[in-house]
MIPAVO-597679 format. One line per field, with one value per residue (C-alpha): residue in one letter; x negated, y, z. Coordinates in nm, 2 decimals. Example, Ala and Ser with C-alpha at 12.3 -4.5 7.8 and 13.67 -1.06 7.14 Angstrom:
! MIPAVO-597679
code A,S
px -1.23,-1.37
py -0.45,-0.11
pz 0.78,0.71
//
This chain:
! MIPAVO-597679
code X,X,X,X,X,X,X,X,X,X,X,X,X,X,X,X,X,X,X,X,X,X,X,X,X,X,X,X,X,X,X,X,X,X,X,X,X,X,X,X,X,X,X,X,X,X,X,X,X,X,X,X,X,X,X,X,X,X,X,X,X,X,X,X,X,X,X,X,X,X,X,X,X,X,X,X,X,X,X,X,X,X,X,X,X,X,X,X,X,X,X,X,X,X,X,X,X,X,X,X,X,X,X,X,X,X,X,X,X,X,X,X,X,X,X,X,X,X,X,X,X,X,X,X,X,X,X,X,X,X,X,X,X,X,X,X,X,X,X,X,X,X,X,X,X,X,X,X,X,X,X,X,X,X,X,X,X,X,X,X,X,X,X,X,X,X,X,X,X,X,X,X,X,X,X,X,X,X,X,X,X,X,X,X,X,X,X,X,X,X,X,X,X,X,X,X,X,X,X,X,X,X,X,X,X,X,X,X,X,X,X,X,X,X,X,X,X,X,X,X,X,X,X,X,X,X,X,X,X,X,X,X,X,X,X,X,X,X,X,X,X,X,X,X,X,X,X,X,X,X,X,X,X,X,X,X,X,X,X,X,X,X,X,X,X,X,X,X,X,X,X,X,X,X,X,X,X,X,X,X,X,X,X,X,X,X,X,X,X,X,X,X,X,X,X,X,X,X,X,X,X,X,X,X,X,X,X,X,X,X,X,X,X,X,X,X,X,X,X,X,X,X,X,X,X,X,X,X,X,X,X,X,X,X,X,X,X,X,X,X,X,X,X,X,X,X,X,X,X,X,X,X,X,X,X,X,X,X,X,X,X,X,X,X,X,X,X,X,X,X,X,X,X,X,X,X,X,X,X,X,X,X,X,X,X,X,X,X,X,X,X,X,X,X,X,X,X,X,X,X,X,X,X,X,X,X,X,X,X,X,X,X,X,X,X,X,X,X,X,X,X,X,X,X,X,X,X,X,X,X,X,X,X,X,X,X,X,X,X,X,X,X,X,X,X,X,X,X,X,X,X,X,X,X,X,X,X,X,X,X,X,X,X,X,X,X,X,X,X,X,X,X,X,X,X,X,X,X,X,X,X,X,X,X,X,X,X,X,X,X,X,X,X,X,X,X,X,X,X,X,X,X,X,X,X,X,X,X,X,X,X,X,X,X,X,X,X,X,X,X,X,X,X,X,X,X,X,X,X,X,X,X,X,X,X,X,X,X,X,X,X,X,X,X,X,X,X,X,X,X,X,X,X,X,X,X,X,X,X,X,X,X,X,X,X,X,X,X,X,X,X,X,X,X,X,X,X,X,X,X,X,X,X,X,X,X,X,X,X,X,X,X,X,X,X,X,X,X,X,X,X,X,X,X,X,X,X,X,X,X,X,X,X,X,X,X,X,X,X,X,X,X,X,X,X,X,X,X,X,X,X,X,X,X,X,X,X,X,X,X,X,X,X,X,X,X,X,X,X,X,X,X,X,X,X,X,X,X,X,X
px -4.69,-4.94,-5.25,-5.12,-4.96,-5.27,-5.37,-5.69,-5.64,-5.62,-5.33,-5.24,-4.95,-4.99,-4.89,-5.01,-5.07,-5.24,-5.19,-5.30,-5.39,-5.42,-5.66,-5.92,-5.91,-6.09,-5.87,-6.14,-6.13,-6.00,-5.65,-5.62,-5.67,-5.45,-5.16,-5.26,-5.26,-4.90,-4.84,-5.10,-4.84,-4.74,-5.11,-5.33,-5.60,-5.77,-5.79,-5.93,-5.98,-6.05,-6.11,-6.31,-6.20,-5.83,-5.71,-5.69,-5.55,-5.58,-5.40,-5.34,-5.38,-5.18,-5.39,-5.20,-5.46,-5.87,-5.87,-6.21,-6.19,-5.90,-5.99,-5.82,-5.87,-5.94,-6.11,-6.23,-6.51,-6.64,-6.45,-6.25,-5.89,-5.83,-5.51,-5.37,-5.05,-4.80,-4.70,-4.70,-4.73,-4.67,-4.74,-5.09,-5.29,-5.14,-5.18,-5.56,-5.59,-5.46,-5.68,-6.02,-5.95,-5.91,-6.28,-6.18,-6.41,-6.30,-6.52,-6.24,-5.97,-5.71,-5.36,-5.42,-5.73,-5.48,-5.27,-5.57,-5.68,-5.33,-5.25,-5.62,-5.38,-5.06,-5.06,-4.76,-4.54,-4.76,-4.50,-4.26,-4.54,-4.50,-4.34,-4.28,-4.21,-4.45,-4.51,-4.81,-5.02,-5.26,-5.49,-5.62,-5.96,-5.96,-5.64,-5.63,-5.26,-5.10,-4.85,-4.63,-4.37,-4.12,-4.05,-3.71,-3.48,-3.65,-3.80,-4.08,-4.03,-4.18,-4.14,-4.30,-4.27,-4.39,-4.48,-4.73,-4.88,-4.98,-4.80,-4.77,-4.68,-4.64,-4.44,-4.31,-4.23,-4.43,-4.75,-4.63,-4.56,-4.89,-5.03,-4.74,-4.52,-4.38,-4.19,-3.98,-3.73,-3.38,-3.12,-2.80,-2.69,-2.86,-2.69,-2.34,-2.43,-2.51,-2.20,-2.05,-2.27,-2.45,-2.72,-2.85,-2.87,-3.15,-3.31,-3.23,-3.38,-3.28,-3.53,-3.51,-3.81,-3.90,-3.72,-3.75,-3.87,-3.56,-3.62,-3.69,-3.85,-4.24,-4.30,-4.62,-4.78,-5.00,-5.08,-4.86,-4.57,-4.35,-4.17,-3.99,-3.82,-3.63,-3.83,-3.59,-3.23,-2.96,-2.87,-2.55,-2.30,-2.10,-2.31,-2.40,-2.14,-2.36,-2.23,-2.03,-2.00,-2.27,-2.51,-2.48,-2.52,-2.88,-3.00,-2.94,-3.13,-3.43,-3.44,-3.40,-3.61,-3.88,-3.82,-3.89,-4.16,-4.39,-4.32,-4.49,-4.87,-5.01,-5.35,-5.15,-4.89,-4.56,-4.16,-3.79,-3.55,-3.25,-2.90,-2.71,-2.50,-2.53,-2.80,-3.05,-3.00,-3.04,-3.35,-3.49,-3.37,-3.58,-3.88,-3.87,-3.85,-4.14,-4.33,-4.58,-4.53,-4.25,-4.13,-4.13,-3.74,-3.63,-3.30,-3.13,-2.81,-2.64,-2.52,-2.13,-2.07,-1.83,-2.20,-2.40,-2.46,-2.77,-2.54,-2.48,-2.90,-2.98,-2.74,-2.94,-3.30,-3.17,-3.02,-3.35,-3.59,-3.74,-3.98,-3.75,-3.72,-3.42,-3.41,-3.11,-3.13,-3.09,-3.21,-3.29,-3.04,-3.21,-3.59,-3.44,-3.27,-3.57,-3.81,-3.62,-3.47,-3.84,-3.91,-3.64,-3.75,-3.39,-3.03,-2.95,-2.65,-2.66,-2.67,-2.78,-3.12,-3.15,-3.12,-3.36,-3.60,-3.59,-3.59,-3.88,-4.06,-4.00,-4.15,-4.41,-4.55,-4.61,-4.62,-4.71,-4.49,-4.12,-3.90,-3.51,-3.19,-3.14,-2.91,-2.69,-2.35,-2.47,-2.55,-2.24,-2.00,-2.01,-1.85,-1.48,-1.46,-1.44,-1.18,-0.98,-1.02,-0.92,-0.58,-0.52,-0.51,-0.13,-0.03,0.04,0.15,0.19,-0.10,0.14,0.25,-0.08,-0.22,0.09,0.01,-0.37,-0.32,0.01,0.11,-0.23,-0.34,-0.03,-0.03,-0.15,-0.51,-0.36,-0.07,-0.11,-0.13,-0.25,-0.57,-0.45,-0.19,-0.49,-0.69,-0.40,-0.29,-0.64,-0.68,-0.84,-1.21,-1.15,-1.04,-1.34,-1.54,-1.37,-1.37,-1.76,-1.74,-1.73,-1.75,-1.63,-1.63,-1.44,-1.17,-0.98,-1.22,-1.22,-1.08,-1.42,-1.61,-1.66,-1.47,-1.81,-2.02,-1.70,-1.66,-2.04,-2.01,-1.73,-2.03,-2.25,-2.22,-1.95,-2.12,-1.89,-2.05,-2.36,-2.11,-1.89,-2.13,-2.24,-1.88,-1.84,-2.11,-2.23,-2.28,-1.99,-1.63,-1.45,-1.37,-1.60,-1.90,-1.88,-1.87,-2.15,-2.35,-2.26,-2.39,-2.71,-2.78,-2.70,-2.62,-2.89,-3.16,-3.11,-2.97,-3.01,-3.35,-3.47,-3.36,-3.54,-3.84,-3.89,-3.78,-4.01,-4.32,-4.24,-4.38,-4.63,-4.47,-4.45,-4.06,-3.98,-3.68,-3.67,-3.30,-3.44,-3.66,-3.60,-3.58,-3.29,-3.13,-3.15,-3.00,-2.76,-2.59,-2.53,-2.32,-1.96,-1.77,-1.58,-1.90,-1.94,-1.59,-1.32,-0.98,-1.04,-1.37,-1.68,-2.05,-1.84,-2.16,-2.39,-2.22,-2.13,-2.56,-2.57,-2.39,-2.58,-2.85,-2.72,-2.65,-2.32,-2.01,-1.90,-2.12,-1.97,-1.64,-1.71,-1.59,-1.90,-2.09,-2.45,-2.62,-2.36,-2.37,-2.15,-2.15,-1.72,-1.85,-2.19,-2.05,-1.79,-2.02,-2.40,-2.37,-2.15,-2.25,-2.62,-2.64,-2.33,-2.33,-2.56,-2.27,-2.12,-2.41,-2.44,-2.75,-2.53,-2.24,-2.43,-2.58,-2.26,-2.18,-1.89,-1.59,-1.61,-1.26,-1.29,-1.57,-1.46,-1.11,-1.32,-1.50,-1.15,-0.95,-1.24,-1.32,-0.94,-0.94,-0.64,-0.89,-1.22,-1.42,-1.78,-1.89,-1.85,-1.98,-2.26,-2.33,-2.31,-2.52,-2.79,-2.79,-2.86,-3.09,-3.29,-3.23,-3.43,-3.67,-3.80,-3.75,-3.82,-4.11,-4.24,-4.20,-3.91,-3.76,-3.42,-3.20,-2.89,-2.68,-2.70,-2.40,-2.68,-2.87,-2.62,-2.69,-3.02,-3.04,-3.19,-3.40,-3.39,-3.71,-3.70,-3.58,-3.38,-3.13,-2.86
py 3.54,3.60,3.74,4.12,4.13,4.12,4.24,4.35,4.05,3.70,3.51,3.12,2.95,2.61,2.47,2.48,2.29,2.28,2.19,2.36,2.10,2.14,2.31,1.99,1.87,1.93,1.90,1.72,1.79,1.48,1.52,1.81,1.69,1.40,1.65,1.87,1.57,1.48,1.79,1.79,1.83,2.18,2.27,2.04,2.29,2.31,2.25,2.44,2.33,2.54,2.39,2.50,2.36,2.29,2.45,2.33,2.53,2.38,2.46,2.35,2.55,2.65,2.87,3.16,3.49,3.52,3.16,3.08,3.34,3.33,3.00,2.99,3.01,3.35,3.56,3.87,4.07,3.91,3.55,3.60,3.55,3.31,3.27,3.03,3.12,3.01,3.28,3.60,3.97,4.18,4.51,4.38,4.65,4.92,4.75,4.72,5.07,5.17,4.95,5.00,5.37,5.30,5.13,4.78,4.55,4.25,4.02,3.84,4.00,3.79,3.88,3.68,3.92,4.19,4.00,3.95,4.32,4.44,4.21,4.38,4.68,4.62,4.24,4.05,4.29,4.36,4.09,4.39,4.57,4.27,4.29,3.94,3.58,3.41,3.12,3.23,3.10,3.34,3.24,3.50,3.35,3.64,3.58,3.22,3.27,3.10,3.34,3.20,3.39,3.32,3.55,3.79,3.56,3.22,3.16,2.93,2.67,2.67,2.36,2.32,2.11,2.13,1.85,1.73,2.06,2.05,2.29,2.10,2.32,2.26,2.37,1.99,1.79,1.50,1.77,1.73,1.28,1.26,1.31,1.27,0.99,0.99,1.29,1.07,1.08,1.12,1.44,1.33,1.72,1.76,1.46,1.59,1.93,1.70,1.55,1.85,2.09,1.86,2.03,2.10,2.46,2.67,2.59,2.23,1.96,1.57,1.50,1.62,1.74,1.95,2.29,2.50,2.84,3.08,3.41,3.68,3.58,3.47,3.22,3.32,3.05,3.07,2.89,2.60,2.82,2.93,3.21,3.29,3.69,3.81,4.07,4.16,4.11,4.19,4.53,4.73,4.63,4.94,5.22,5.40,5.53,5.47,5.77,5.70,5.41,5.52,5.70,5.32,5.12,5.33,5.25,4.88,4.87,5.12,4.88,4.51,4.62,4.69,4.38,4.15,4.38,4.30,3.95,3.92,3.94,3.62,3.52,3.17,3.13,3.23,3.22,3.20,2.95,3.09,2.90,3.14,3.26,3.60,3.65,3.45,3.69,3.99,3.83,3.72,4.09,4.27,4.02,4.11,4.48,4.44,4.25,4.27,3.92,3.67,3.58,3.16,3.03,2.71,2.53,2.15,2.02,1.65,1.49,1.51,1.87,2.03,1.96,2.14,2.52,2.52,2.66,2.98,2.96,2.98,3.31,3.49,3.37,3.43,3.79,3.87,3.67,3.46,3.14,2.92,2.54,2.36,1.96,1.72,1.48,1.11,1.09,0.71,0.82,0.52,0.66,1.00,0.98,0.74,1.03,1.30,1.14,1.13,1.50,1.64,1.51,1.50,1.40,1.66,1.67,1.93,1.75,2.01,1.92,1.66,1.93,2.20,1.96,1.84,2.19,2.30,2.02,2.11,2.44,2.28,2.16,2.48,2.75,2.76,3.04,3.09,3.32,3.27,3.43,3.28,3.53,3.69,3.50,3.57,3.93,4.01,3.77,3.53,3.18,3.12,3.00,3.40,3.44,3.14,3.29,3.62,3.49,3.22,3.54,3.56,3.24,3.27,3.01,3.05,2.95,2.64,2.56,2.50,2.28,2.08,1.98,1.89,1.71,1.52,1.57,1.51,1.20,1.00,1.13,0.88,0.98,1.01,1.23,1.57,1.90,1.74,1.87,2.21,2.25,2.20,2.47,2.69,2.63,2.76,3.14,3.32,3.30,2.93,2.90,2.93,2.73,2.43,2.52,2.49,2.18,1.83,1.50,1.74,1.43,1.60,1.75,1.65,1.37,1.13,0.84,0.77,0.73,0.49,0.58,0.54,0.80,1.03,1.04,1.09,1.40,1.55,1.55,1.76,2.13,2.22,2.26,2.52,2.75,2.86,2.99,3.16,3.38,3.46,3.55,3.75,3.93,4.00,4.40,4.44,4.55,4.40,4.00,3.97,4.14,3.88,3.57,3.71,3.75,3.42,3.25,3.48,3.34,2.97,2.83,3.07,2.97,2.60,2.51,2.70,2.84,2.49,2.29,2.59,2.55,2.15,2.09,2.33,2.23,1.88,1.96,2.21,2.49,2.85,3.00,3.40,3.53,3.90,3.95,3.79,4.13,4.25,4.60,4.51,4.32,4.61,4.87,4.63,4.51,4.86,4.94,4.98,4.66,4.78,4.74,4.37,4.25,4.47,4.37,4.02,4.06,3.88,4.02,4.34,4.57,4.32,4.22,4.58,4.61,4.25,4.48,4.76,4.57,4.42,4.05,3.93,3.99,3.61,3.52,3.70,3.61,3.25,2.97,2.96,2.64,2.67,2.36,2.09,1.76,1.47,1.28,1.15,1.00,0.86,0.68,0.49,0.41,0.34,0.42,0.18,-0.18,-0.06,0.28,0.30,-0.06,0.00,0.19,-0.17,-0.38,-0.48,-0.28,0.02,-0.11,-0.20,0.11,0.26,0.57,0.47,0.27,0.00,-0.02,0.36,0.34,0.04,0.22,0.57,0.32,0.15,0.47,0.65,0.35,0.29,0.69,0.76,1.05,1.18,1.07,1.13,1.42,1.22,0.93,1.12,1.23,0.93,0.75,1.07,0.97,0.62,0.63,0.87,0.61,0.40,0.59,0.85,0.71,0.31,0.40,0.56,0.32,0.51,0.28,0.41,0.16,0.37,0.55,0.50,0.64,0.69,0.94,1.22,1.18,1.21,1.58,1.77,2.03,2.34,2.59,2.93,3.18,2.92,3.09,2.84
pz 3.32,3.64,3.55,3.47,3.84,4.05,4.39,4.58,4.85,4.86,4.94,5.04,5.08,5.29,5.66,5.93,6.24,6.60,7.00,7.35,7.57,7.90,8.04,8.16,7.78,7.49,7.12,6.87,6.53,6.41,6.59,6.44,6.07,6.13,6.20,5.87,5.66,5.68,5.49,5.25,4.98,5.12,5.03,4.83,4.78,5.10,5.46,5.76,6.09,6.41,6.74,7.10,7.44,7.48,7.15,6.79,6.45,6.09,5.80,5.43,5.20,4.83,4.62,4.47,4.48,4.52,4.47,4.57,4.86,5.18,5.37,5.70,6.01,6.00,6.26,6.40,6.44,6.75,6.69,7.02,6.78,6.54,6.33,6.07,5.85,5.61,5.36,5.19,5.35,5.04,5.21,5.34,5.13,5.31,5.60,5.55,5.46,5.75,5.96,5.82,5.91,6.24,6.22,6.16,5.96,5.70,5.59,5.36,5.07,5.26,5.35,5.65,5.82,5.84,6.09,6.32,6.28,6.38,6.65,6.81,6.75,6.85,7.05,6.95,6.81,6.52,6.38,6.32,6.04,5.86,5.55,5.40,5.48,5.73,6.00,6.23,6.47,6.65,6.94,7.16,7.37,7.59,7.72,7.65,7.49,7.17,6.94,6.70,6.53,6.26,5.97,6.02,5.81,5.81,5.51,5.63,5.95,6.24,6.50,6.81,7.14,7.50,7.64,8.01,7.98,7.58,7.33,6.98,6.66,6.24,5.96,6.00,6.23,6.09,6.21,6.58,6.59,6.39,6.77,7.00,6.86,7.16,7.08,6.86,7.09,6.93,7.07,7.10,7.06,6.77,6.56,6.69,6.52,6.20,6.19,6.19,6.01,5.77,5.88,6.23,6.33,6.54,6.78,6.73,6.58,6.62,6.85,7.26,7.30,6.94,6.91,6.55,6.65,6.57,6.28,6.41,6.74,6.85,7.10,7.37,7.55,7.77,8.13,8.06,8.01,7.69,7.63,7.34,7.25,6.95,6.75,6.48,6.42,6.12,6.21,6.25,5.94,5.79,5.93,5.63,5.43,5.12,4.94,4.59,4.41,4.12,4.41,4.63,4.24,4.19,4.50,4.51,4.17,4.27,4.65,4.46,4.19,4.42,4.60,4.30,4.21,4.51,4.44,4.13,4.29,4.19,4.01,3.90,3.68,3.79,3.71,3.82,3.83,3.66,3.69,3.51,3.84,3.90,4.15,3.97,3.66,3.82,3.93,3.61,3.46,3.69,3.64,3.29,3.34,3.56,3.32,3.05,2.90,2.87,3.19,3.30,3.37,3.40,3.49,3.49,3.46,3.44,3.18,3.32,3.17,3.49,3.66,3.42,3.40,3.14,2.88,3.13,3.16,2.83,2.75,3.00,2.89,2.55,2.60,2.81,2.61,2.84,2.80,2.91,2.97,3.07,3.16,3.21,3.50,3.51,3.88,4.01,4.32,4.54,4.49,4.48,4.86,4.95,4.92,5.01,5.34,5.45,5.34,5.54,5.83,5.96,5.85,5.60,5.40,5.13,4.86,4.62,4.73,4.47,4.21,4.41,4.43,4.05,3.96,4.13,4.00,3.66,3.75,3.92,3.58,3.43,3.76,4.11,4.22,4.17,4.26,4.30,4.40,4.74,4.98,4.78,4.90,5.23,5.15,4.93,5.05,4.79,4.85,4.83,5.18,5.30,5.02,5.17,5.53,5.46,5.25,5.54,5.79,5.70,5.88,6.20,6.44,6.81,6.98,7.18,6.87,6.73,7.04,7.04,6.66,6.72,7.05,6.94,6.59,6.40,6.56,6.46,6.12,5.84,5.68,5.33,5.44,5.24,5.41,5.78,5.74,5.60,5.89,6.15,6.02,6.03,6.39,6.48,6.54,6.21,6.40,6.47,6.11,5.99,6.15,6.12,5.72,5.79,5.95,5.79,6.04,6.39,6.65,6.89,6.69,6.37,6.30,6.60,6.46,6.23,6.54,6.86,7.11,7.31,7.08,7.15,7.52,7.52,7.30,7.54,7.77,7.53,7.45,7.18,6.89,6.83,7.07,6.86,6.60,6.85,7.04,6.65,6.55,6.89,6.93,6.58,6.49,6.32,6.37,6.01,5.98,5.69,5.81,6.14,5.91,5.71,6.02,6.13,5.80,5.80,6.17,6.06,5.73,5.54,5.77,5.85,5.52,5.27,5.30,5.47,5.14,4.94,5.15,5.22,4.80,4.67,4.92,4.79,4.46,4.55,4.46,4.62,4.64,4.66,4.77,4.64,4.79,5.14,5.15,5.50,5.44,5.12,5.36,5.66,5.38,5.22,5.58,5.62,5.34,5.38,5.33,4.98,4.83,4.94,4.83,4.70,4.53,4.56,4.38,4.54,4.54,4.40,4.39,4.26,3.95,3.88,3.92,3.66,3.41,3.43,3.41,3.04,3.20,2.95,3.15,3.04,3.35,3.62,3.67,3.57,3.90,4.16,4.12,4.24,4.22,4.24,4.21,4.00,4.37,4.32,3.95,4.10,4.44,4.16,3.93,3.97,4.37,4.44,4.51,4.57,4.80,4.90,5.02,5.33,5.48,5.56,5.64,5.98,6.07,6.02,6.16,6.49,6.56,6.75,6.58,6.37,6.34,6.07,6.02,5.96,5.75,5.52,5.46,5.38,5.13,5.00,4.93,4.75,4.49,4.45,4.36,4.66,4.76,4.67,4.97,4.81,5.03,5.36,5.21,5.13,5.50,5.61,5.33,5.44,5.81,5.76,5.52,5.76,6.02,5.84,5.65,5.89,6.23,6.15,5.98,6.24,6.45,6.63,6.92,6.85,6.70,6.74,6.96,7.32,7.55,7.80,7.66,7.70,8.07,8.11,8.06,7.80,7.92,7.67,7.58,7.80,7.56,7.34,7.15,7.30
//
């Protein structure tokens, strides 16, 4: 499938890269091509290079439409604005349209010329005509200013640091210590929000100085100064009554429908990965509607069968006859994590990356663009955490009660007694509830004991990392519980996790990723909907699988246990994990670097090979960190050995704008 869905522009995929020096310097081509070629693997099809005076943009480039034609950096008429981008704006030829009637000339069938056109148009906000997903990097000569701006939900990254006068920017941060190793200086904030999160959320990063540029907002920079503003945010939740049930089910199919069918614009070969889970379907369904030939799928599984949902895959490419490939994975864990530690850039500890990134590279080997069913837990509230929340709203201890527990009770408790943990969340109000449900390693609250008491009393001097979430949870557009903790994930776990791991796996293989249910203007009209429609009667994603069975996907999938892409990780740190991986946690390179307590750690170690507790998932996020320790920062020469109680006191200044 690819060749029947064909548009009248061309289109890349890639990364992108550049600085603004200051104003006394001139950026050579070289330093510019030494930034691009640390991500050659998120475009190995081309490169372009654009440099004058104090300013440098390159790019690399995946070839999806007008494959000979759409080399970046693009310009305009005169050559006064240049721009470089990383994605896909779907409603481009009615964008084009619109411009050549107001006079403008192209000179390419890019997607990419229509941003420059309509910036001559509109200046910065032309970022809100944009209908897709999309890092950009515009320079304007005439007012000597740099835009970047981030696509509404944060499908593709976009890092950036300011530094002695010079603006550094990539779609990685290996792009920005290619040329200012420096940089490689490690935030002490942003490994407290690891520990945590597993992940680290915007703005953040793990170093001081680089910041990810939030969704939904640009960044202008321009005299030595940056200033960043939110474009776009998830709107008002609940404000459209929807209408009935069957008038709200049509329209969810006529808007996803559309969604996918924009997606499938590509002059390469094209597919889905399909898991058998209900958004995925619903995907693949539509694909196939849309479709003049077979459509591509492909899943993987392991070998342990509670970790394998190929049989659910193959039901649905049977029942929608699909050309479909599945694969079970052996991984070599150790050259797995090696690779993938150095990917990510930074400690991350999903570990359903392994999977994403084996499954894309299946894909890899007969397409070039997939599209998946990222967003719709987040959309439809459907992970079991809201169910848990939502029951858990019938506790209710006094608030004295509750402190008295945490600050005296917990502490003396054994580890293995049962029910501590579950009694902590409970003493928290239902807001706080959830967010320590979210969190897995929180160093200043239930978790103390598996650190140094010198990495602790340094994080009491940092921000909570709590307070992101909170201001989420507070202010978020929406009156019910549920809407607020959807918002909340949509602002952070979506973005920084989820989409991250969809984005940095799939670029790892070369491979382009479209999320039909990220659509902007799905999610604008699905936010909207009256919450009955999200989860009713105990029944996640309510409206969605009552859409799956319209849509003919067997009913034997929808009310199956959620398992996305999970991994065997309690079998693999007993078995092969376990003298070789799992054995760095104890060596005294580890040990030494300050973070945790040994005792801690070796009686986390004892208790999860003796079987007292399953242990794997903190193992895991501690396995993660180290190995990035070691794998990203070490080889790049990173003088950071560990953690240092003095760098909580040296400040950290924060980018105007941030949304801290």
């Amino acid at each position: 499938m690819g060749a029947r869905n064909r548009a009248s522009g061309g289109k890349a995929v890639c990364g992108i890269a550049g600085t603004v020096g200051r104003t006394d310097e001139t950026v050579d081509a070289a330093s510019v091509r030494r930034m691009c070629q640390t991500i050659v693997h998120r475009g190995p099809d081309d490169e372009g290079i654009y440099t004058k005076g104090s300013v440098g943009l390159g790019m690399r480039r995946l070839s999806i439409i007008d494959l000979a034609g759409g080399h970046q950096p693009i310009h305009n008429e005169d050559q006064t604005i240049w721009v470089v981008y990383n994605g896909e704006i779907y409603n481009f030829p009615e964008l084009r349209r619109e411009l050549e009637g107001r006079g403008h000339h192209f000179y390419t069938r890019s997607d990419t010329e229509v941003i420059v056109h309509l910036y001559e148009e509109m200046g910065s906000d032309c970022v809100n005509k944009l209908r897709g997903m999309f890092a950009i990097a515009l320079y304007d000569e005439r007012r000597e200013l740099l835009l970047l701006a981030r696509d509404r939900m944060g499908k593709k990254p976009l890092y950036y640091a300011s530094a002695d006068g010079r603006l550094f920017f990539g779609s990685e941060i290996k792009t920005i210590l290619a040329v200012a190793p420096e940089l490689a200086e490690v935030d002490p904030e942003g490994i407290l929000q690891y520990f945590y999160f597993a992940y680290i959320p915007d703005p953040l990063t793990t170093f001081r100085q680089i910041h990810k540029l939030p969704p939904g907002h640009l960044l202008e920079y321009s005299a030595g100064k940056v200033e960043i503003r939110q474009y776009w945010d998830v709107p008002a939740f609940g404000t459209n009554n929807g209408g009935s049930e069957e008038e709200c089910l049509e329209e969810l199919e006529r808007r996803l429908a559309e969604a996918v069918r924009i997606r499938l614009i590509s002059d390469v070969p094209l597919g889905a990965l399909l898991s058998g889970g209900v958004d995925s379907s619903i995907v693949v369904a539509l694909m196939v509607r849309a479709s003049a030939g077979p459509v591509k799928t492909f899943s993987i599984g392991f070998r342990n069968q509670d970790f394998n949902e190929g049989e659910y895959a193959r039901i649905v490419a049977e029942r929608f006859g699909t050309d479909h490939r599945d694969l079970v994975v052996e991984p070599n864990i150790t050259e797995t994590l090696d690779f993938l530690s150095h990917m990510m850039e930074e400690p991350f500890g999903d570990s359903s990356m392994i999977p994403t990134y084996y499954v894309s590279k299946l894909a890899r080997q007969h397409v070039t663009v997939a599209l998946s069913g990222d967003g719709g837990d987040e959309l439809f509230a459907g992970y079991d955490r809201y169910v848990v929340n939502l029951r858990r709203g019938r506790y209710v201890i006094p608030p004295g009660i509750g402190k008295l527990y945490r600050d005296y009770v917990y502490p003396r408790l054994p580890q293995d007694v049962r029910g501590r943990k579950f009694v902590w969340n409970i003493s928290l109000s239902q807001r706080d509830r959830y967010f320590d449900g979210l969190s897995f390693l929180p160093a200043l609250h239930r978790e103390r004991s598996l650190f140094t008491d010198d990495f602790v009393a340094t994080a009491r001097q940092l921000p909570d990392p709590f307070r992101q979430f909170e201001n989420y949870y507070d202010g978020a557009p929406a009156r019910d519980p549920l809407s607020r903790l959807l918002y909340l994930d949509m602002k952070t776990y979506l973005t920084a996790d989820i989409l991250a791991k969809v984005d940095r796996m799939s670029m790892a293989t070369s491979l382009e990723m479209r999320c039909p249910i990220l659509d902007h203007e799905f999610v604008e009209w699905v936010v909207g909907l009256p919450v009955k429609y999200k989860f009713q009667a105990g029944t996640r994603k309510y409206l969605l699988k009552k859409l799956a069975l319209r849509l003919g996907i067997p009913s034997v999938l929808l009310n199956r246990p959620k398992q996305g892409f999970a991994l065997p990780l309690v079998h693999w740190m007993r078995d092969e994990m376990k003298d070789g991986l799992l054995g760095i946690l104890t060596e005294p390179r580890t040990l030494q670097r300050g973070y945790f307590n040994p005792s801690a750690i070796r009686a986390l170690l004892d208790e999860h090979f003796r079987g007292y507790r399953d242990r794997a998932g903190t193992l895991w996020l501690l396995l993660v960190f180290e190995l990035w320790h070691r794998n990203f920062l070490a080889a790049r020469g990173a003088n950071h050995s560990g953690f240092v109680p003095e760098l909580a006191n040296s400040g950290c200044a924060r980018p105007s704008g941030s949304a801290l």
